[in-house]
CHARMM internal coordinates of N, CA and C (Angstrom, degrees):
IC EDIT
DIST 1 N 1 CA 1.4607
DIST 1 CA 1 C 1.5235
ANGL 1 N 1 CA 1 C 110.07
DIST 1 C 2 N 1.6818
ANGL 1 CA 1 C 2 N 107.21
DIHE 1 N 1 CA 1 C 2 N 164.90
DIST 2 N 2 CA 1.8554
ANGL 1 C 2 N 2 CA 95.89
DIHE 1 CA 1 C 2 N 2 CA -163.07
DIST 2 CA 2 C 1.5131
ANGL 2 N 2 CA 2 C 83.81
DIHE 1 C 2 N 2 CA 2 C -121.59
DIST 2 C 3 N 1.3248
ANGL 2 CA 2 C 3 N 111.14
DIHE 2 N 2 CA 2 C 3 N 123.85
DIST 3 N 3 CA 1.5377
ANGL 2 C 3 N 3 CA 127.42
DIHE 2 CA 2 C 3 N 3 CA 176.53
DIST 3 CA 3 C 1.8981
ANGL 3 N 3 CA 3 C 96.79
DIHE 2 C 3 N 3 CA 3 C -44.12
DIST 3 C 4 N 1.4460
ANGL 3 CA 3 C 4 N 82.11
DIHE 3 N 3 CA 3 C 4 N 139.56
DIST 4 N 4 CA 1.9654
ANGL 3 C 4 N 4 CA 103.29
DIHE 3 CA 3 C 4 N 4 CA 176.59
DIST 4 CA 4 C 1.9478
ANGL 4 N 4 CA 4 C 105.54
DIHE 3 C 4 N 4 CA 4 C -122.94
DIST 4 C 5 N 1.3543
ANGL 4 CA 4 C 5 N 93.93
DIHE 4 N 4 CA 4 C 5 N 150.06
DIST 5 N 5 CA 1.3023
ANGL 4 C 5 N 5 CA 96.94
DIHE 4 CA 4 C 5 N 5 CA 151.63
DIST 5 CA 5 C 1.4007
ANGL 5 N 5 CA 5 C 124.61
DIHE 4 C 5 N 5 CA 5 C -60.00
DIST 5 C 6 N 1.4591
ANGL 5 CA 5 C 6 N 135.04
DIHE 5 N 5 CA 5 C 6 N 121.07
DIST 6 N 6 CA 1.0162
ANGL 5 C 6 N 6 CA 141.57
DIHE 5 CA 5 C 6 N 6 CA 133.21
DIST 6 CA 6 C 1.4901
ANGL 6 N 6 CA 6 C 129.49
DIHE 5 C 6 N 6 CA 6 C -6.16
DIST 6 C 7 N 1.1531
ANGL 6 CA 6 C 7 N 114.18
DIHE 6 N 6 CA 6 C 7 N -70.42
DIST 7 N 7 CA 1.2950
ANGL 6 C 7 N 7 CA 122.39
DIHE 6 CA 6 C 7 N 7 CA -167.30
DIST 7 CA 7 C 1.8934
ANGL 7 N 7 CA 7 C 106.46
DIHE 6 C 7 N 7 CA 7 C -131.58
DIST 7 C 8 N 1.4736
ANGL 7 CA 7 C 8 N 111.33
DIHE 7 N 7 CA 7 C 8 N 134.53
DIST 8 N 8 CA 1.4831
ANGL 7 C 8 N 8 CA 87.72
DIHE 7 CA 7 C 8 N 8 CA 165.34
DIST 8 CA 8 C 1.3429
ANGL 8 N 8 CA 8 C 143.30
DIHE 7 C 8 N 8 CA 8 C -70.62
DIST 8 C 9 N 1.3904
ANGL 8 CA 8 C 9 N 140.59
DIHE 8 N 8 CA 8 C 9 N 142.21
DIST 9 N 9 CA 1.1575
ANGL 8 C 9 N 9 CA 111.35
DIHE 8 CA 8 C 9 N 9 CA 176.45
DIST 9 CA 9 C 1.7998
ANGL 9 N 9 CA 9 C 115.11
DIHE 8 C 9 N 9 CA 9 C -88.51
DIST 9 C 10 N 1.1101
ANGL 9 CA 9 C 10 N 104.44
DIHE 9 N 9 CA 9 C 10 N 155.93
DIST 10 N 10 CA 1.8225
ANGL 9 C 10 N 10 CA 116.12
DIHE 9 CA 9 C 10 N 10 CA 175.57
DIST 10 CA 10 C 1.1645
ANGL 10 N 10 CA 10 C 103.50
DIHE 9 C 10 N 10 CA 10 C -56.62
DIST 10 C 11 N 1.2280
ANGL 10 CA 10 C 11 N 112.86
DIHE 10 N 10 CA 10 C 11 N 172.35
DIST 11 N 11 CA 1.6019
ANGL 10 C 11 N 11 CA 152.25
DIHE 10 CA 10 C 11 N 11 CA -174.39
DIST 11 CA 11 C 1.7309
ANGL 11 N 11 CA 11 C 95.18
DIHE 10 C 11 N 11 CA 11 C -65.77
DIST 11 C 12 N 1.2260
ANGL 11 CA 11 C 12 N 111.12
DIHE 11 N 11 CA 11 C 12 N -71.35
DIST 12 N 12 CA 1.3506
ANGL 11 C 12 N 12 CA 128.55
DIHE 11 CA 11 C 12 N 12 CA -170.02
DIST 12 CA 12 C 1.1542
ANGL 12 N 12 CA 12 C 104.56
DIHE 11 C 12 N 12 CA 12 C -52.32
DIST 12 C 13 N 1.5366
ANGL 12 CA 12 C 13 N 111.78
DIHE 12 N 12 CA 12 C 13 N -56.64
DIST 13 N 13 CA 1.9616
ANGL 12 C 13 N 13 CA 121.70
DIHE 12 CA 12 C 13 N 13 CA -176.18
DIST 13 CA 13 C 1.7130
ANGL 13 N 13 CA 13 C 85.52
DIHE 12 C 13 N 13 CA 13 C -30.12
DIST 13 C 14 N 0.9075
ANGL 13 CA 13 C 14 N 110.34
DIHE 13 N 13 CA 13 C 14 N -89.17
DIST 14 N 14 CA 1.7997
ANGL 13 C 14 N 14 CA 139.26
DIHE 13 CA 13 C 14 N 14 CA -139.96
DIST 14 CA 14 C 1.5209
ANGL 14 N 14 CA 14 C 76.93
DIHE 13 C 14 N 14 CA 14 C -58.23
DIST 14 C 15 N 1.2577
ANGL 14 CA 14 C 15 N 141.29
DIHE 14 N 14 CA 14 C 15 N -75.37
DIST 15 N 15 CA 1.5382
ANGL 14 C 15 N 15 CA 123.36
DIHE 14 CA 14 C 15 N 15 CA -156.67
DIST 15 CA 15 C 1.4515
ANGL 15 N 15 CA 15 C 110.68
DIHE 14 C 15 N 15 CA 15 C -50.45
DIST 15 C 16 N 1.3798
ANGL 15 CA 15 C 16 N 124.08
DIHE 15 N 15 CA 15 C 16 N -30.56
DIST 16 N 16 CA 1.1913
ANGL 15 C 16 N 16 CA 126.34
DIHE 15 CA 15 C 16 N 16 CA -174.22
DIST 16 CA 16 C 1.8874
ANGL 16 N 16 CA 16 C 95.52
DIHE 15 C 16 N 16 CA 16 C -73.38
DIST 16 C 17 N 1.0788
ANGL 16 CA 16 C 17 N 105.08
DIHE 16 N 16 CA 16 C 17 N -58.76
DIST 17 N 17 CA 1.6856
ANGL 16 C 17 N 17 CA 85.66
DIHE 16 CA 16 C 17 N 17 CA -174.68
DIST 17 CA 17 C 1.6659
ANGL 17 N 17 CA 17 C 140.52
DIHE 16 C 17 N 17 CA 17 C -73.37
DIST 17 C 18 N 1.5753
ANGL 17 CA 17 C 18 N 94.98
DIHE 17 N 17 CA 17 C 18 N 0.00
DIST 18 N 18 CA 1.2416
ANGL 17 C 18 N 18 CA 131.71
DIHE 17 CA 17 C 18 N 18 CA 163.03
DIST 18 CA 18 C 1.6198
ANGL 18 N 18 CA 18 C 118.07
DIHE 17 C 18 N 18 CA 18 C -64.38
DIST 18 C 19 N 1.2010
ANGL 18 CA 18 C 19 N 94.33
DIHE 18 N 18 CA 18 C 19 N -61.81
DIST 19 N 19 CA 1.9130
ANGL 18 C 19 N 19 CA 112.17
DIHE 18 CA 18 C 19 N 19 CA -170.25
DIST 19 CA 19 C 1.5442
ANGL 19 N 19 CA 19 C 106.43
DIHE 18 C 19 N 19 CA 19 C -97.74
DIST 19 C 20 N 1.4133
ANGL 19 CA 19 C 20 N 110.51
DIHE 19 N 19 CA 19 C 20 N 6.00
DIST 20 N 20 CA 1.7506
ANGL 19 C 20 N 20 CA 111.52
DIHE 19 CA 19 C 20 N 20 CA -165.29
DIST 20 CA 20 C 1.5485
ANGL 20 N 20 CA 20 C 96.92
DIHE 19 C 20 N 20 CA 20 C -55.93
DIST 20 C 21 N 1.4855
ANGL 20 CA 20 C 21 N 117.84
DIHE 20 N 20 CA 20 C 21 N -50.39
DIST 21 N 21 CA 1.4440
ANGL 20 C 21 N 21 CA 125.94
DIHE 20 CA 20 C 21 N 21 CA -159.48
DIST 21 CA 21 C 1.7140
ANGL 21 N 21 CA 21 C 112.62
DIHE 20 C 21 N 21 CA 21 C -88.06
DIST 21 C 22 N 0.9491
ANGL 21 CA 21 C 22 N 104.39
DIHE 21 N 21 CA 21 C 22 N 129.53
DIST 22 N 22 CA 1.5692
ANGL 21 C 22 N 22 CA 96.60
DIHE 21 CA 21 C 22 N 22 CA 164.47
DIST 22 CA 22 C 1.6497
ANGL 22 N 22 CA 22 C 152.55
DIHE 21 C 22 N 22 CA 22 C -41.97
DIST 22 C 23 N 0.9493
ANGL 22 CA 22 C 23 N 143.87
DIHE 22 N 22 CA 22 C 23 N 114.89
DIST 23 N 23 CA 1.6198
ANGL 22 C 23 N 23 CA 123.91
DIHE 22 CA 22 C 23 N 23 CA -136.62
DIST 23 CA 23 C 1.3895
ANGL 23 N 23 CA 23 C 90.21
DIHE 22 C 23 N 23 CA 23 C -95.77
DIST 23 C 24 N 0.9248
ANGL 23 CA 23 C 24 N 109.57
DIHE 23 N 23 CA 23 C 24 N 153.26
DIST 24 N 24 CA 1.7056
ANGL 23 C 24 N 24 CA 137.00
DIHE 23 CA 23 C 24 N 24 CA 173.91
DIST 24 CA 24 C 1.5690
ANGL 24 N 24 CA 24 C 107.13
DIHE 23 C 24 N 24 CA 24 C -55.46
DIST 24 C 25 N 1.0456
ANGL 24 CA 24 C 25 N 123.65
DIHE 24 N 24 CA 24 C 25 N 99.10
DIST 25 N 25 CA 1.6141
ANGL 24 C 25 N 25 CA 113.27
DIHE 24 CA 24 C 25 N 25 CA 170.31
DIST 25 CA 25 C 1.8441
ANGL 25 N 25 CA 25 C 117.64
DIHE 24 C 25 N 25 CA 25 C -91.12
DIST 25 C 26 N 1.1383
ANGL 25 CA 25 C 26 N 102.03
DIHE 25 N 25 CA 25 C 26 N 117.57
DIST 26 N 26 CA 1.4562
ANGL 25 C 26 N 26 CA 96.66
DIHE 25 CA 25 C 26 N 26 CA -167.52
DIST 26 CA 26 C 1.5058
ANGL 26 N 26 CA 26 C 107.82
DIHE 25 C 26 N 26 CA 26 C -122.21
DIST 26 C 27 N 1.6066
ANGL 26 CA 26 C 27 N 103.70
DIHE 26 N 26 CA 26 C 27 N 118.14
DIST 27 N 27 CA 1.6095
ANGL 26 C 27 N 27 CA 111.69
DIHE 26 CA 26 C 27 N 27 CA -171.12
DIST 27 CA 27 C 1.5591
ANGL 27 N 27 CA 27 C 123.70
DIHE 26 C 27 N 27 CA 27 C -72.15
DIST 27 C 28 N 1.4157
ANGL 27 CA 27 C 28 N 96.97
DIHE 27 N 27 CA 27 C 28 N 94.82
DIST 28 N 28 CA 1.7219
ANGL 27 C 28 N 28 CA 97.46
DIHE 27 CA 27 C 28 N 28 CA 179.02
DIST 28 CA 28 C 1.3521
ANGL 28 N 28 CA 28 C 118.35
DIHE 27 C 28 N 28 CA 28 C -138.87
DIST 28 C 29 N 1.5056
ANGL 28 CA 28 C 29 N 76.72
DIHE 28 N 28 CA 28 C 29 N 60.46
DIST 29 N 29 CA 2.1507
ANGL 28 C 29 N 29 CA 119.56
DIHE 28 CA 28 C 29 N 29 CA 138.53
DIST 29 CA 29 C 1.5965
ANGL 29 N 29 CA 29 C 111.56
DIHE 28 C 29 N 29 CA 29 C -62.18
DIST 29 C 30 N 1.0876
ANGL 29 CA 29 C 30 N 145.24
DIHE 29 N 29 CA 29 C 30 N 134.12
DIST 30 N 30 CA 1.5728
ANGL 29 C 30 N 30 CA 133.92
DIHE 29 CA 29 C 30 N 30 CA 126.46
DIST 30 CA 30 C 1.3083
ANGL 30 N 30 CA 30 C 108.67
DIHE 29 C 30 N 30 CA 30 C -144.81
DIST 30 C 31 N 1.4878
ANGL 30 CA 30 C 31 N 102.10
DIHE 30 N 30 CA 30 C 31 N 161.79
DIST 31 N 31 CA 1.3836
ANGL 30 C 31 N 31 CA 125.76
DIHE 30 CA 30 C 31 N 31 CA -167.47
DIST 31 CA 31 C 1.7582
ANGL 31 N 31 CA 31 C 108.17
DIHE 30 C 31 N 31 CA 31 C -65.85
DIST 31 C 32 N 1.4275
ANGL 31 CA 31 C 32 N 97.19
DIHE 31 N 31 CA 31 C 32 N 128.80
DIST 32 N 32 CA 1.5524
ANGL 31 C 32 N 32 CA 111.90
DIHE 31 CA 31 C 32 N 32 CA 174.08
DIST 32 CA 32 C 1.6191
ANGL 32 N 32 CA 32 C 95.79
DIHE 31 C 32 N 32 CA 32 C -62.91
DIST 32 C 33 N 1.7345
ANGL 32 CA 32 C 33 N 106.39
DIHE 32 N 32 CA 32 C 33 N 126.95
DIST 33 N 33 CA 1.6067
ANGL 32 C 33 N 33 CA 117.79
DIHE 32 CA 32 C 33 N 33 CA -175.08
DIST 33 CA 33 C 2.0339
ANGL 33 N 33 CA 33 C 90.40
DIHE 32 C 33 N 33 CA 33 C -82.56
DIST 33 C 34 N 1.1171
ANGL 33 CA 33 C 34 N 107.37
DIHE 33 N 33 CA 33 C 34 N -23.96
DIST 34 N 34 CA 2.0813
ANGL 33 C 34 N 34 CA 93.33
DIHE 33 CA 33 C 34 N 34 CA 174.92
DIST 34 CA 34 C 1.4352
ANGL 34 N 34 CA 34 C 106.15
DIHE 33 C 34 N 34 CA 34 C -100.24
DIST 34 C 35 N 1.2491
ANGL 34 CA 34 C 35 N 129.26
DIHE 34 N 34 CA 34 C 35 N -51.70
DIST 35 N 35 CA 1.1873
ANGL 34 C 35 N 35 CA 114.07
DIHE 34 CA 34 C 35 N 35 CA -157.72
DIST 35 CA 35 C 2.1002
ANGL 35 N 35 CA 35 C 119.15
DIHE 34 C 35 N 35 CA 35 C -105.32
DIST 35 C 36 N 1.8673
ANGL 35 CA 35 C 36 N 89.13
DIHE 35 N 35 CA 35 C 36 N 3.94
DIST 36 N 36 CA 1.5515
ANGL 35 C 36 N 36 CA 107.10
DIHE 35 CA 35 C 36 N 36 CA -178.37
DIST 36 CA 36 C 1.4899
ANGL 36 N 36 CA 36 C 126.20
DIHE 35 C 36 N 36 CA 36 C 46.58
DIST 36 C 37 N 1.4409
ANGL 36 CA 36 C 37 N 130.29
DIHE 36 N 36 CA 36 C 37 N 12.59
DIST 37 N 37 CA 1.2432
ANGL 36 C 37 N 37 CA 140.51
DIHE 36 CA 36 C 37 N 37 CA 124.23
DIST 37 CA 37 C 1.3839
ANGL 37 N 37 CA 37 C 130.66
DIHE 36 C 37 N 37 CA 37 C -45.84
DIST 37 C 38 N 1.3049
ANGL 37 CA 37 C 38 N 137.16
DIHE 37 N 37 CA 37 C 38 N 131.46
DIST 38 N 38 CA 1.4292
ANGL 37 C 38 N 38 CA 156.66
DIHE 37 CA 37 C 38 N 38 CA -175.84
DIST 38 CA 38 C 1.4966
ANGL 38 N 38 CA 38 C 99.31
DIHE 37 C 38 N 38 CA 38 C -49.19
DIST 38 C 39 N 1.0166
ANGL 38 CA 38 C 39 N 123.18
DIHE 38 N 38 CA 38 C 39 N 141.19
DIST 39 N 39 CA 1.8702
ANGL 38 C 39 N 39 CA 155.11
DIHE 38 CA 38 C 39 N 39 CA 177.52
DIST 39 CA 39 C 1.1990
ANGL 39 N 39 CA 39 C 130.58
DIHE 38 C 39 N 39 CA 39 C -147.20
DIST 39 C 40 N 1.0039
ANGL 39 CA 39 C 40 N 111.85
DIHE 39 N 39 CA 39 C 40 N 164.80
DIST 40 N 40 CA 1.6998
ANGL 39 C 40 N 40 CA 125.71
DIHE 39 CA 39 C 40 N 40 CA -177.39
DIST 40 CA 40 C 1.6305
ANGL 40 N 40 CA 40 C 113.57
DIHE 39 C 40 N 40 CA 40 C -85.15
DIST 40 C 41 N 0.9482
ANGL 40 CA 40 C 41 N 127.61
DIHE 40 N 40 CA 40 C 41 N 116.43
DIST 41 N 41 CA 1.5867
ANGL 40 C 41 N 41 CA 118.02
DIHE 40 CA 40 C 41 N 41 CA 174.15
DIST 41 CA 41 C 1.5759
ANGL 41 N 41 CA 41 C 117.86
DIHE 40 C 41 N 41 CA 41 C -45.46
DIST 41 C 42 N 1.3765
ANGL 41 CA 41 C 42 N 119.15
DIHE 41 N 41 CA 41 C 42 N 130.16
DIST 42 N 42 CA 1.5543
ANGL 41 C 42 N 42 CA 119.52
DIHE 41 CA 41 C 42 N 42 CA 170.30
DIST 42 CA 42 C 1.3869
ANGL 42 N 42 CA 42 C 102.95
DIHE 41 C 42 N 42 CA 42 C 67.14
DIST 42 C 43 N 1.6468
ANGL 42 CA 42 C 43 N 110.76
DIHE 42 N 42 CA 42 C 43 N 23.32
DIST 43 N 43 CA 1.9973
ANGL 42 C 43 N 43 CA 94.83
DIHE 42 CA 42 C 43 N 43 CA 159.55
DIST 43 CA 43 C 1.7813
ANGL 43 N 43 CA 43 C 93.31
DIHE 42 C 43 N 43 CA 43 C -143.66
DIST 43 C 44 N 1.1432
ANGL 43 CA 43 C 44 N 89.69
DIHE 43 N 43 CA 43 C 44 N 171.13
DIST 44 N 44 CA 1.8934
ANGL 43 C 44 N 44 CA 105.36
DIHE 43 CA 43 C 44 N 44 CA 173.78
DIST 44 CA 44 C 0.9631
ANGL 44 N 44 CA 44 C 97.89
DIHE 43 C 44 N 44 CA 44 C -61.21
DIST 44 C 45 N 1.5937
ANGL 44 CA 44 C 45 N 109.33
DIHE 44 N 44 CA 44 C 45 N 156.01
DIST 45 N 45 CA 1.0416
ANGL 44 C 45 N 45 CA 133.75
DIHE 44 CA 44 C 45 N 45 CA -177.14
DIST 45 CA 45 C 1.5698
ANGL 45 N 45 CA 45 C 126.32
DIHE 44 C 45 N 45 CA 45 C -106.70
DIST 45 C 46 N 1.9833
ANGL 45 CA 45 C 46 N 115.62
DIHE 45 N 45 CA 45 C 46 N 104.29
DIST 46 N 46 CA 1.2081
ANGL 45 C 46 N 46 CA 113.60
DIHE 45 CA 45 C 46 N 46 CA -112.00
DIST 46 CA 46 C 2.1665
ANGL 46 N 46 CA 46 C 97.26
DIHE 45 C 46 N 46 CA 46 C -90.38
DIST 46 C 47 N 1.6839
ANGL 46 CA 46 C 47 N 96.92
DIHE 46 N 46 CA 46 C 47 N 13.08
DIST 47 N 47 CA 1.7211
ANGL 46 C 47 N 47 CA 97.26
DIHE 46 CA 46 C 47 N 47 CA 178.79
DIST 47 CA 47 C 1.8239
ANGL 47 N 47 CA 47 C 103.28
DIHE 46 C 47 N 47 CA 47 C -88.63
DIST 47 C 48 N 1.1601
ANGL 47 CA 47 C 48 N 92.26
DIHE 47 N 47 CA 47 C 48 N -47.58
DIST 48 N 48 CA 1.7215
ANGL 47 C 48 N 48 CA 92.42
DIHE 47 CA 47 C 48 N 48 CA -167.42
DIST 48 CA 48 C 1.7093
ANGL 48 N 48 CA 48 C 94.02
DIHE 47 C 48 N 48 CA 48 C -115.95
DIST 48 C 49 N 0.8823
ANGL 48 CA 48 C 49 N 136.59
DIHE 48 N 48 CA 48 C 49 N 31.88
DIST 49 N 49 CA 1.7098
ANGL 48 C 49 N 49 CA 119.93
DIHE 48 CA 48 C 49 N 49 CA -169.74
DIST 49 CA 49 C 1.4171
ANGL 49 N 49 CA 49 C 147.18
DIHE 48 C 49 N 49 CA 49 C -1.39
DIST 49 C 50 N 1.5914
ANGL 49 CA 49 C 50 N 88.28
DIHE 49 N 49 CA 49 C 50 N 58.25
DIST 50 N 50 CA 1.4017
ANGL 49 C 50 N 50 CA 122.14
DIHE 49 CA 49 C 50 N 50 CA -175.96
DIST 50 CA 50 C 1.8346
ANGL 50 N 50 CA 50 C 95.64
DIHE 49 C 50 N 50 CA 50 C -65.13
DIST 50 C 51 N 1.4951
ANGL 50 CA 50 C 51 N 131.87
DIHE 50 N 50 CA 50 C 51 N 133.05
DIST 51 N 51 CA 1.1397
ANGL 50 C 51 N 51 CA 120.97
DIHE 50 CA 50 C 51 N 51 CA 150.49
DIST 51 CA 51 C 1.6389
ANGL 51 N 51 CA 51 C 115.75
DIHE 50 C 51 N 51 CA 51 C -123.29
DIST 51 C 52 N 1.5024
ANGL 51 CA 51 C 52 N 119.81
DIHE 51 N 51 CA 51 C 52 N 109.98
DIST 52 N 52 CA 1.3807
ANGL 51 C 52 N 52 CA 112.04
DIHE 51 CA 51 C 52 N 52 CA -172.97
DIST 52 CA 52 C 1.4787
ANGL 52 N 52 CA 52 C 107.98
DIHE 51 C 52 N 52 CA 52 C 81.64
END
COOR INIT
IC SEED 1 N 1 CA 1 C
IC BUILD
């Protein structure tokens, strides 16, 4: 037999051990190489639609 939870856990349980940790914020801003306004990494660039 394949071991089970016992008991369920709540809604709350699980968000708490879900969200306990802090999420990784990872900055991917960079500078438009034509028009030198801020962008998204790996998409067009949404003032002048510079791509690459």
């Amino acid at each position: 037999m394949v071991p089970l939870p016992k008991r369920k856990h709540t809604r709350s349980r699980t968000g708490i051990r879900r969200g306990g940790q802090p999420k990784m914020v990872l900055s991917n801003l960079t500078k438009c190489t034509s028009c030198g306004k801020l962008k998204e990494n790996h998409r067009a660039c949404p003032y002048c639609g510079f791509w690459r």
